[in-house]
Every structure is written in structure tokens, then in C-alpha cells.
C-alpha positions as CSV (number, residue, x, y, z in Angstrom):
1,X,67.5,-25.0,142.0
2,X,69.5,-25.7,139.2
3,X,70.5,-29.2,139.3
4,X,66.5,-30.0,139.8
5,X,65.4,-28.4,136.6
6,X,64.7,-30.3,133.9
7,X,65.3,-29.8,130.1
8,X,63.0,-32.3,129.1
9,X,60.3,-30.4,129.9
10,X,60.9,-28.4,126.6
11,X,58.8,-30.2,124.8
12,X,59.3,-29.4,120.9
13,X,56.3,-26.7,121.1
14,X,55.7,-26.2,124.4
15,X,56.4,-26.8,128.2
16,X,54.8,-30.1,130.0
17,X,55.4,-31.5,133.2
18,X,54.6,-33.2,136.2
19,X,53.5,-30.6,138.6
20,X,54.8,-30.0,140.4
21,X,58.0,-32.7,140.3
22,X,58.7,-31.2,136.9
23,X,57.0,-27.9,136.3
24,X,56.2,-25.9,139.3
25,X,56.3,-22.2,140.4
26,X,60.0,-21.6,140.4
27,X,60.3,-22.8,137.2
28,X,57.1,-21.2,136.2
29,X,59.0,-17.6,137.6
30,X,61.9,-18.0,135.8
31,X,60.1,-19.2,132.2
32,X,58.4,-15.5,132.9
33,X,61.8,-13.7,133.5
34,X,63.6,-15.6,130.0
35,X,60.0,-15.2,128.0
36,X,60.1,-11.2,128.3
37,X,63.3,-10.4,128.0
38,X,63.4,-13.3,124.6
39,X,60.9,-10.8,123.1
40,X,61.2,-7.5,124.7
41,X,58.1,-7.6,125.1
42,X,56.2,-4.5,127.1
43,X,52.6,-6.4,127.5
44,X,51.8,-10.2,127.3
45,X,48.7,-11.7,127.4
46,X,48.2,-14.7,130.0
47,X,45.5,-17.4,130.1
48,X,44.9,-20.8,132.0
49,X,43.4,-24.1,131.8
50,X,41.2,-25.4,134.7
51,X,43.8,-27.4,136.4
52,X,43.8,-26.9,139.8
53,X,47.7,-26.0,139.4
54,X,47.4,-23.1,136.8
55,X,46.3,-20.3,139.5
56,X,49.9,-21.1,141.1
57,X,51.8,-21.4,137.9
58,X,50.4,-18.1,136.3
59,X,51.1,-16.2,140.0
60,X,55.0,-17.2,139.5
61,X,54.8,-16.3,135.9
62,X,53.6,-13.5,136.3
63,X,55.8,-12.5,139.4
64,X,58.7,-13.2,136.7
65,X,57.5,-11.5,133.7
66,X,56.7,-8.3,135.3
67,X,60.1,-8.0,137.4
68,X,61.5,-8.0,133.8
69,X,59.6,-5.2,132.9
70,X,56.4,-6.3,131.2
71,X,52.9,-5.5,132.1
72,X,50.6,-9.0,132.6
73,X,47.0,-8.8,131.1
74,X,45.5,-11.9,133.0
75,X,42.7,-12.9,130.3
76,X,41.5,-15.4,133.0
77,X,40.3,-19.1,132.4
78,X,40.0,-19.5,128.7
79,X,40.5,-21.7,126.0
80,X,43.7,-22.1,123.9
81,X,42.7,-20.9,120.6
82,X,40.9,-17.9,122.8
83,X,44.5,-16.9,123.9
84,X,45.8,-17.1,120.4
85,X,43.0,-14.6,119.7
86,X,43.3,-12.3,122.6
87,X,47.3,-11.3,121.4
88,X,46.1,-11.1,117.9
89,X,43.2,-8.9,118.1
90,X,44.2,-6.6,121.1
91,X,48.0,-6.1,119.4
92,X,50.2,-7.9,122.9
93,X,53.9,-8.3,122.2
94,X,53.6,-11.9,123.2
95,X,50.9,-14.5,125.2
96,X,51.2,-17.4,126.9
97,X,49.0,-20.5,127.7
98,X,49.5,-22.3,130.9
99,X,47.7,-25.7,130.1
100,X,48.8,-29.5,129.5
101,X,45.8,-29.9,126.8
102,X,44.8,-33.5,126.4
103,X,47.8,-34.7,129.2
104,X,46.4,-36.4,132.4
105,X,45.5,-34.4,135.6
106,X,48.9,-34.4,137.1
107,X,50.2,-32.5,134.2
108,X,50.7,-28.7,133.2
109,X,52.5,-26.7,130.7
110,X,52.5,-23.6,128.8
111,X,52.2,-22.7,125.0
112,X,54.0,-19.6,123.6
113,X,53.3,-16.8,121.2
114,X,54.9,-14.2,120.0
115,X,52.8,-10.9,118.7
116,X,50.2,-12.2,115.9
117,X,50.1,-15.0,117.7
118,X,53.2,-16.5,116.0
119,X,53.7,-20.1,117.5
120,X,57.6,-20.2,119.3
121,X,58.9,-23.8,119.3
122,X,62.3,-24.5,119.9
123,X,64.0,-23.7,117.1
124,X,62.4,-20.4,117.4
125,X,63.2,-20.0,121.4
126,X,62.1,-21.9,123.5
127,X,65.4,-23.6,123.3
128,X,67.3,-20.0,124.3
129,X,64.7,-20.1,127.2
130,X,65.4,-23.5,128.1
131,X,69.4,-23.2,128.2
132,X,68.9,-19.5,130.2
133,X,66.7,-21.3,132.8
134,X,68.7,-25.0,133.5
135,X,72.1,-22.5,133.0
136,X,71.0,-19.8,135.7
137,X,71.5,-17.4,133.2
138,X,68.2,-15.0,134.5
139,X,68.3,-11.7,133.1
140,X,68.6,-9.2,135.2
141,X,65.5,-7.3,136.3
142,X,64.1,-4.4,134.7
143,X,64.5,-1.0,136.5
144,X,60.6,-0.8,136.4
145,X,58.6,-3.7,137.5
146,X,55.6,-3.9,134.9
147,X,51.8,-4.8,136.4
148,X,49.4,-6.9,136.6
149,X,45.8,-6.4,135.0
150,X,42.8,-8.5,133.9
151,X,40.7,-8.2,130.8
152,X,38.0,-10.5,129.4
153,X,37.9,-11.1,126.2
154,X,35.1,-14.2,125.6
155,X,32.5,-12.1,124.3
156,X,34.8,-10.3,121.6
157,X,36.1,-14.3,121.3
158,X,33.1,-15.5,120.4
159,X,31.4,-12.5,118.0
160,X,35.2,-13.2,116.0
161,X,34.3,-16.9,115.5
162,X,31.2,-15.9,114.3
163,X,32.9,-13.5,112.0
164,X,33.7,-16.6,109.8
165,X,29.8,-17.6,109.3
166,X,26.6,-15.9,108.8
167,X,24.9,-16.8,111.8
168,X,21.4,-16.6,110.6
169,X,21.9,-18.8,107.9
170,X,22.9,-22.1,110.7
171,X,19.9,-24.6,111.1
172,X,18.0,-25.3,114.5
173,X,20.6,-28.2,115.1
174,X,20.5,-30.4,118.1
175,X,23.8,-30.8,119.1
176,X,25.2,-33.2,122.2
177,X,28.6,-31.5,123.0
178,X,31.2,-33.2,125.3
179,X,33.5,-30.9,126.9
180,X,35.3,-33.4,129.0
181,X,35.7,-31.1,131.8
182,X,38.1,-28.9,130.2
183,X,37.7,-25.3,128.8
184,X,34.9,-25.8,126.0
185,X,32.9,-25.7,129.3
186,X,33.7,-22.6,129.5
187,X,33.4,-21.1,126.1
188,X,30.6,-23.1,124.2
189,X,28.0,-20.7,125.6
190,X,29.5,-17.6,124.6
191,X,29.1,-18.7,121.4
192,X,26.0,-20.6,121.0
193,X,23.9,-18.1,122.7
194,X,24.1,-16.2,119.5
195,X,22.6,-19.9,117.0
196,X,19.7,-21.1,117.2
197,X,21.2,-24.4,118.2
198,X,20.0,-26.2,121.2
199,X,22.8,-28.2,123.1
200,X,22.7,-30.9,124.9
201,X,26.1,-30.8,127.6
202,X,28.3,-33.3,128.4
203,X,30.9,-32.4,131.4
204,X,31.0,-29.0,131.0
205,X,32.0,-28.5,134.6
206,X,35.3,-27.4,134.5
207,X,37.8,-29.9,136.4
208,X,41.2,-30.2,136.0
209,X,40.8,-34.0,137.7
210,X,39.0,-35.1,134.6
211,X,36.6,-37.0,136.7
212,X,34.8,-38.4,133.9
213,X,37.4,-39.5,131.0
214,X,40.4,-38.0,129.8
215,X,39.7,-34.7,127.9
216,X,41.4,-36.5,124.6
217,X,38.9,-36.9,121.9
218,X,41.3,-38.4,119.5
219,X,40.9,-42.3,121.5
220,X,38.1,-43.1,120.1
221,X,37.2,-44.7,124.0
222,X,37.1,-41.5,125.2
223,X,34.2,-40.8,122.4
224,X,32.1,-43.3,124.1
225,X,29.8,-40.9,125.8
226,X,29.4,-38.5,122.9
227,X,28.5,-41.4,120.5
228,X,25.6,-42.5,122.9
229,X,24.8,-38.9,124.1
230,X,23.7,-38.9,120.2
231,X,22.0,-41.8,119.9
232,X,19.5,-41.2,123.4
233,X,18.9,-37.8,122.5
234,X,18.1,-38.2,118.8
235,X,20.8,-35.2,118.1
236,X,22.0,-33.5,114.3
237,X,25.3,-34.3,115.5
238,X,27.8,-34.5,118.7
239,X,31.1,-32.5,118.4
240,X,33.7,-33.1,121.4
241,X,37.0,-30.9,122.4
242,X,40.3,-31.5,124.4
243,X,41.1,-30.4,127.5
244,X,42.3,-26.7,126.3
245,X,39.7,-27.0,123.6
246,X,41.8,-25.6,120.5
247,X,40.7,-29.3,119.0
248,X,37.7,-30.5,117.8
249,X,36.2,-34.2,116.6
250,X,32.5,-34.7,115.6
251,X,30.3,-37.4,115.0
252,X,27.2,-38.1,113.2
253,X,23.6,-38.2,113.6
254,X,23.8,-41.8,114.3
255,X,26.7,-41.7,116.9
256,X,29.7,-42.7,114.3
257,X,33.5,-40.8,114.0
258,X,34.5,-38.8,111.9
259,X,37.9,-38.2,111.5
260,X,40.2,-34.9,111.2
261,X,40.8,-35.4,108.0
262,X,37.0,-35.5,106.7
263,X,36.8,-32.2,109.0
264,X,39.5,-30.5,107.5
265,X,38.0,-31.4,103.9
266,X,34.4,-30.1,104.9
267,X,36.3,-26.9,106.4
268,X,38.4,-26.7,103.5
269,X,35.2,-27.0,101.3
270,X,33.5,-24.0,102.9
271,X,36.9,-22.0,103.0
272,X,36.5,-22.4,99.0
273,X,32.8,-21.2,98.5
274,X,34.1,-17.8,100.4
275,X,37.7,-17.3,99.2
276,X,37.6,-19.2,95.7
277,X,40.5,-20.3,93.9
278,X,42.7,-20.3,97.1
279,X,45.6,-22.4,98.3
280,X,44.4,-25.1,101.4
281,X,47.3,-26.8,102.9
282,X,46.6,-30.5,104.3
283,X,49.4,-32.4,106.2
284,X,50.7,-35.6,105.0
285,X,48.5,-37.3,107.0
286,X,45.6,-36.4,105.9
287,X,43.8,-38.7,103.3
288,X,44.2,-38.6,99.6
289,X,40.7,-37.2,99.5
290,X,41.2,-34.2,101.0
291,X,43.9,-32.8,97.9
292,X,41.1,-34.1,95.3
293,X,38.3,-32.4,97.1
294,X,40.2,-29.7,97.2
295,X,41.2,-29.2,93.4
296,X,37.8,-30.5,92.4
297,X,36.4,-27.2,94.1
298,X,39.2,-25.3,92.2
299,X,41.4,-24.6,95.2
300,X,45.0,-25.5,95.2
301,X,46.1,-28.2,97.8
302,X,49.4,-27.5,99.7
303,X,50.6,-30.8,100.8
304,X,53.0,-30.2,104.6
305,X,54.6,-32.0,107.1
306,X,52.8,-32.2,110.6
307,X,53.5,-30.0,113.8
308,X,51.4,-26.7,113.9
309,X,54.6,-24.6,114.2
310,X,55.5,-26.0,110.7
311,X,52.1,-25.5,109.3
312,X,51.5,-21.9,110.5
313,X,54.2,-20.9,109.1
314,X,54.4,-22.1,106.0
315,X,50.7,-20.8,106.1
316,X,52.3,-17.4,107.0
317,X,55.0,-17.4,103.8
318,X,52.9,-18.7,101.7
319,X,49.2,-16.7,102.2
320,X,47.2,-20.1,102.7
321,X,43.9,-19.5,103.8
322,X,43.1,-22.4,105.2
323,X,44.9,-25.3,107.1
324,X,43.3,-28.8,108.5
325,X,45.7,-31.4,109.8
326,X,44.0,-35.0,110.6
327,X,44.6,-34.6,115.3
328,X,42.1,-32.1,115.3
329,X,43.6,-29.0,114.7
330,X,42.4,-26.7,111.8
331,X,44.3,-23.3,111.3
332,X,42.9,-20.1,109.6
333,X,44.7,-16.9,108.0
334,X,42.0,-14.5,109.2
335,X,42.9,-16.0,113.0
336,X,46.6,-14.9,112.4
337,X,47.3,-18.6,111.3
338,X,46.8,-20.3,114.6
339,X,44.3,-22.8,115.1
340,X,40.8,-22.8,116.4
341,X,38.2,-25.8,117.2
342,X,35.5,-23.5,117.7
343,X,35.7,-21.5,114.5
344,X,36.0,-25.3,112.2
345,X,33.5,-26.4,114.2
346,X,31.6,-22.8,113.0
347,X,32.3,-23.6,109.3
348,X,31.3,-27.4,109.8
349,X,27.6,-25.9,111.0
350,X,27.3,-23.9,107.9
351,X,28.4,-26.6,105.7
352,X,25.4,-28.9,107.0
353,X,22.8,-26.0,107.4
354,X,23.7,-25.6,103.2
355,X,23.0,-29.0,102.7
356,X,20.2,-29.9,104.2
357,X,20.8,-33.7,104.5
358,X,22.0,-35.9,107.6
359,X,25.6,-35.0,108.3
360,X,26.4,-38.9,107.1
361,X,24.9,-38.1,104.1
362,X,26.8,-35.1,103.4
363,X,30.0,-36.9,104.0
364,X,29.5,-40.2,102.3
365,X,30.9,-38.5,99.2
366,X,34.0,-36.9,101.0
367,X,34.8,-40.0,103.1
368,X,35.2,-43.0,100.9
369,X,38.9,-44.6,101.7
370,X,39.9,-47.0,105.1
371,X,42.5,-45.3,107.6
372,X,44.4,-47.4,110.3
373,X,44.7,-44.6,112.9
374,X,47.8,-43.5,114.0
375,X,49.6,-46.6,115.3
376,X,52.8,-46.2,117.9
377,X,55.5,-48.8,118.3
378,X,58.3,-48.4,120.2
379,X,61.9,-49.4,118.6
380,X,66.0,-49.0,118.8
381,X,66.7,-47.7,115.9
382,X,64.4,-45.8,113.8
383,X,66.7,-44.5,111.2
384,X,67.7,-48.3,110.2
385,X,64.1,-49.0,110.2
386,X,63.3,-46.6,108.1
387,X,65.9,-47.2,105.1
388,X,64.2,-51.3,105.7
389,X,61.1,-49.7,104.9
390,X,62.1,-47.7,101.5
391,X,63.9,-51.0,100.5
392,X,60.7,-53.4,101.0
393,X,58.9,-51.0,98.8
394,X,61.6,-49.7,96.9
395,X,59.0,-50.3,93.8
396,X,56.5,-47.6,95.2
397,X,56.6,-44.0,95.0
398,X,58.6,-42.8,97.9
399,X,59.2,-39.2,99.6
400,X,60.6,-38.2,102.6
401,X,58.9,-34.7,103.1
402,X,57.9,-36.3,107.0
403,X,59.3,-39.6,107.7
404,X,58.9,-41.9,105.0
405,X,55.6,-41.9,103.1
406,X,55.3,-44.8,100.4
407,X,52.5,-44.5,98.1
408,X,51.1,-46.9,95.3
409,X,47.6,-46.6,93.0
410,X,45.1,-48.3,95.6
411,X,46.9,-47.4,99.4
412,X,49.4,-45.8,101.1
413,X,51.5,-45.3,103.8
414,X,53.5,-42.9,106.1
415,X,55.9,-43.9,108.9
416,X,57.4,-41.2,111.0
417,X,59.7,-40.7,114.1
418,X,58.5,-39.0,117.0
419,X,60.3,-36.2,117.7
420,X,60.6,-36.9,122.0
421,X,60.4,-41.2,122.4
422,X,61.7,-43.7,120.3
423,X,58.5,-43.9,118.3
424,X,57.4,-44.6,115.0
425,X,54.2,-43.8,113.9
426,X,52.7,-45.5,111.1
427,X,48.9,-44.8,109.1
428,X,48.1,-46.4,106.2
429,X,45.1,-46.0,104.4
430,X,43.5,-47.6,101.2
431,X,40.8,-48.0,99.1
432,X,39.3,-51.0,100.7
433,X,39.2,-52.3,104.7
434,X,40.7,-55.4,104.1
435,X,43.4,-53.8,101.7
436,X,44.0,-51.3,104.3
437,X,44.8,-54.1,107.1
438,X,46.6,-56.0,105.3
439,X,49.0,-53.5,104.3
440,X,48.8,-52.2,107.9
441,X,49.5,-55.5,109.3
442,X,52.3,-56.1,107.0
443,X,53.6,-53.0,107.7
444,X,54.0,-53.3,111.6
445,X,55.2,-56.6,111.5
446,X,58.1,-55.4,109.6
447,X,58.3,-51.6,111.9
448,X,58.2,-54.5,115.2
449,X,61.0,-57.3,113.6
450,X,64.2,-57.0,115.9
């Protein structure tokens, strides 16, 4: 096996494959053998996606993690952010999601925490994982095989992203919700059956085949279905989720997007009115309006690089309460730092219910610049194209907390490597559309020169 194991399925933060040409149940075994023994760990929580592979993948697993000696709570099907809550509220050594989130059908993976849900990337070992699996290096097995349980935990999931609100105070909202096959399906009812909400579904079957689009609400042509959901059923607002549902977008009353970083300013907004005077971190991303908002509600912005492994902790040393990042994923101190679509998407609720307007009218105020998206373009030799950059604009005020972010009165930019392809990723954003694509158009003509 060891010659056909591949170390580029480490992804950065997780594990993602082909399944099973990449990721399949031997691997899946031996991830459980390296994962316990990395944390000592005693009891792990494990949850799954609806792929069709993830009933396969968590047998191996968990045929590897409890010859090491662990005992395997199976929390079931369940979303990502509902793992994340399941090891921080019931006190597991460690938990483990087997999903490929937003990836197509073909894909699966796994996403790793330690206790408190603590994110592990590979600089905090999933890189000693990697080189004990592709080395043969298993440890050996423990003298007691642990066992395998099962628990559900979606009730207690939903009453704790509920905590955040006050229920009775959310409006009779009509709300189209596109679950795009994946695990919202799942989870949205727990929750709503406590609001007063009526929803109208959209693909809350769960299929891992993603028969209808890809469960990746951040192309905005997989939004298609939401925005006119909206429109023919006359609904407050439409809120979609990826396929592990730990992201959420929304959209208006009249069907348009609106973007992560208007979300994490409305959430950040909230966060204020209950914890005043605290620090909100925002990555670089994220638009200029977000830090004023912020500071305008007497909170102290926290400006970060992107990757939620780098936000949560920073979050953790630093006793943020609040984190929004513009993909879609919003991070909270009383969730143990990780992320959660469905409690931002609690906060966004009570946010409207307060103001008692459209939710375009409530953020027209919040969302006044033009953003380009984040734009991909592949290249030989992004270190030489970013000093070109910082030399064309050597006049503007430059930092390199993330790539290379170059910043004048009226627009901005930030242009950043990817950390797998040979990528850059540029967004720009200004205070006018035609400002904004010029500056975009100038700036990927000079990212695309040979």
C-alpha cells in the first residue's frame, strides 16, 4: 500500500480526495490508527456527510482508531459546524469530520479537531499524520481495542444555536432555504421548529450526487435557484449552505447576493449590541466597511490573514468574540472558536427582526463599496509576480500580512498565492463599479503578462 498513497491528499486543513483512487478505506484505517495515537486520545467524536462513500470511510476509521485504543462515538450524519459542537460541549479528546464540503460528488475528506474543537492543520499535525501513513510508520496497537458507540446530538445542536438569540424576539419570516442536497437538509428543521419562521425548501434531500447543482453557494450560478425561489414565493429572504453546511450566503427579499463580508458585518453588528466594546476580527478580505462598522459601534476590529486555522487561533490568543471571513465562514468564542453557518445565520434573523425594514434596506447603509469576487489565474512564478505588483504601485500603501495587499484613498487591492496550485488570487474593491473594474482589469492584465 505504500507506494499508492498519496501525500497530496493533505490538504493544508484537511484530507480530500478522489474516492476512492485517492482517499479510500485503507487510507481511511490508517488516518484512524496515526489520529489517536497524535492525540492520545481515549474518546473521539465521528460524523459524516451524505456522500454515499462516508458509511465506508467512517467503518475503516473507526476500525483504526479503536485498535489504537480509543472509544468511537458515531454522532451519525450531521453537519460540520454540528461536529465542532458535539467535541466541545460533550468534552471528546478529539473529532473528526468525514466530508469533502463544497468538492464534487466524487470527492471525500476529513476535517480534524482536537478537544475544544481546536482546528489541526498541518503545521499542527496533520503533517506528522501524513509522513506516519505514506512512511508505514503505524503505531502499534493498543493492548485494549476501544468501542464503538452512537449518540445524537442535533437536538442539544440546535437549542446551543439558539443559545445566541432570543427566539421569541425573531419575526414570522418567510424564508426560501437551499440546502443543495447536502447536510443543512438535515439540520434546518431541528432548528427552525423552535421560530416562528416558515420555510420554503430547496433540495433538502440528502445526496451526495448533488443531482441538482453543486452544493457551493459561493458561484454565484449555483445561487440561481435560491434567487428565483425568492422572487416566486414572495420570501423575507433566501439563505443557502454548502455541502457540509458550516457556510452560509443569503440573499434579499428581491432575489439579490449578499456577500460574506456584508454577513460578517451584520453578525459582527449583533455580536456588539450583546458583548459591547469587544474585539471582532475580519480577514483581509473582507471590505473596508466592515473595520468602520465595527469601530463605529465601538468595537475594536482585528484585521487577519485568511484560513480558519489562522483565524481560530488568533481568536483563541487573543479573546475575540467574534470572527467573519468574506467565503462564508463566521467563527464565535462561545462555539469554542470554530465556525458555524447556522448560528450567523441565527444572529442575521435577529438583526432583521430589530429592524423591521426589508433586509435590502437594512444593508444599504452597510454595503456601499464594488468588490470583484475572488478572481484565480494560474501563473509560473508567483513570487516574481508579486515583487512586479509592489513595484507598479510602489506609490500606494503596501503590506504583506497575506500576499500583497495595496491600498490607496478610493480602492484597493489584495493578491495572494494559493497555498496547493500555482494560483493567485486577486479582489479588488472600490468606491465606485467602474473604478473597481478598472483597477481590476488593470490589475489581471499585469497578474496574466508572461
Amino acid at each position: 500500500m505504500q507506494a499508492q498513497i498519496s501525500p497530496a491528499i493533505f490538504k493544508s486543513y484537511d484530507v480530500r480526495g478522489i474516492y476512492p483512487s485517492e482517499l479510500n478505506d485503507e487510507v481511511a484505517y490508517r488516518i484512524g490508527r496515526c489520529f489517536v495515537d497524535l492525540l492520545k486520545a481515549k474518546r473521539i467524536a465521528v460524523g459524516r456527510d451524505m456522500r454515499p462513500s462516508g458509511a465506508a470511510l467512517f467503518e475503516s476509521f473507526a476500525r483504526g482508531a479503536t485498535e489504537s485504543g480509543a472509544n468511537v462515538v458515531d454522532i451519525g450524519m450531521v453537519s460540520t459546524d454540528a461536529l465542532y459542537f458535539a467535541v466541545g460541549k460533550y468534552g471528546f479528546d478529539g473529532g473528526v469530520m468525514i466530508t469533502a464540503s463544497h468538492n464534487p460528488a466524487q470527492y471525500n475528506g476529513m476535517k480534524f479537531t482536537r478537544e475544544l474543537a481546536e482546528a489541526i492543520s498541518l503545521d499542527t499535525g496533520l503533517s506528522s499524520i501524513r509522513d506516519r501513513i505514506v512512511n508505514d510508520d503505524l503505531p502499534a496497537p493498543a493492548d485494549v481495542r476501544g468501542t464503538v458507540s452512537r449518540q445524537e446530538i442535533l437536538d442539544d445542536f440546535a437549542r446551543h444555536c439558539l443559545s445566541f438569540i432570543d427566539p421569541k424576539r425573531i419575526k414570522p419570516f418567510k424564508i426560501a432555504i437551499d440546502a443543495g442536497n447536502g447536510m443543512a437538509g438535515e439540520t434546518i428543521p431541528y432548528v427552525f421548529k423552535y421560530l416562528p419562521c416558515e420555510v420554503v425548501p430547496l433540495y433538502f434531500e440528502l445526496d451526495g450526487s448533488f443531482p441538482n447543482h453543486p452544493a457551493s453557494p459561493i458561484e454565484p450560478e449555483n445561487m440561481i435557484d435560491l434567487q428565483a425561489a425568492v422572487r416566486k414565493h414572495g420570501c423575507d429572504l433566501g439563505v443557502a449552505f454548502d455541502g457540509d453546511a458550516d457556510r452560509m450566503f443569503i440573499v434579499d427579499e428581491k432575489g439579490d447576493l449578499i456577500d460574506g463580508s456584508t454577513v460578517t458585518a451584520l453578525v459582527a453588528l449583533n455580536t456588539l449590541k450583546h458583548y459591547p466594546g469587544s474585539r471582532i476580527l475580519y480577514n483581509l478580505i473582507c471590505s473596508r466597511s466592515v473595520p468602520e462598522l465595527i469601530q463605529k459601534a465601538g468595537g475594536v476590529p482585528v484585521r487577519s490573514k485568511v484560513g480558519h486555522s489562522i483565524i481560530k487561533k488568533t481568536m483563541r490568543d487573543q479573546d475575540i468574540e467574534f470572527g467573519g471571513e468574506h467565503s462564508g465562514h463566521f467563527y464565535f468564542k462561545n462555539n469554542w472558536y470554530a465556525d458555524s453557518g447556522m448560528i450567523a445565520l441565527m444572529e442575521c434573523l435577529e438583526v432583521f427582526s430589530e429592524a423591521g425594514l426589508p433586509v435590502s434596506e437594512v444593508i444599504a447603509p452597510i454595503d456601499t463599496r464594488f468588490r470583484s469576487g475572488e478572481i484565480n489565474s494560474t501563473v509560473k512564478d508567483a513570487a516574481a509576480k508579486l515583487t512586479e505588483i509592489k513595484e507598479r504601485y510602489s506609490d500606494a500603501q503596501i503590506d504583506e500580512l497575506d500576499g500583497v495587499t495595496v491600498a490607496y484613498p478610493h480602492w484597493w487591492m489584495n493578491v495572494r498565492p494559493s497555498n496547493t496550485e500555482p494560483l493567485l488570487r486577486l479582489n479588488v474593491e472600490a468606491d465606485s463599479r467602474d473604478l473597481m473594474e478598472a483597477k481590476r482589469d488593470e490589475a489581471l492584465a499585469l497578474i496574466t503578462h508572461p
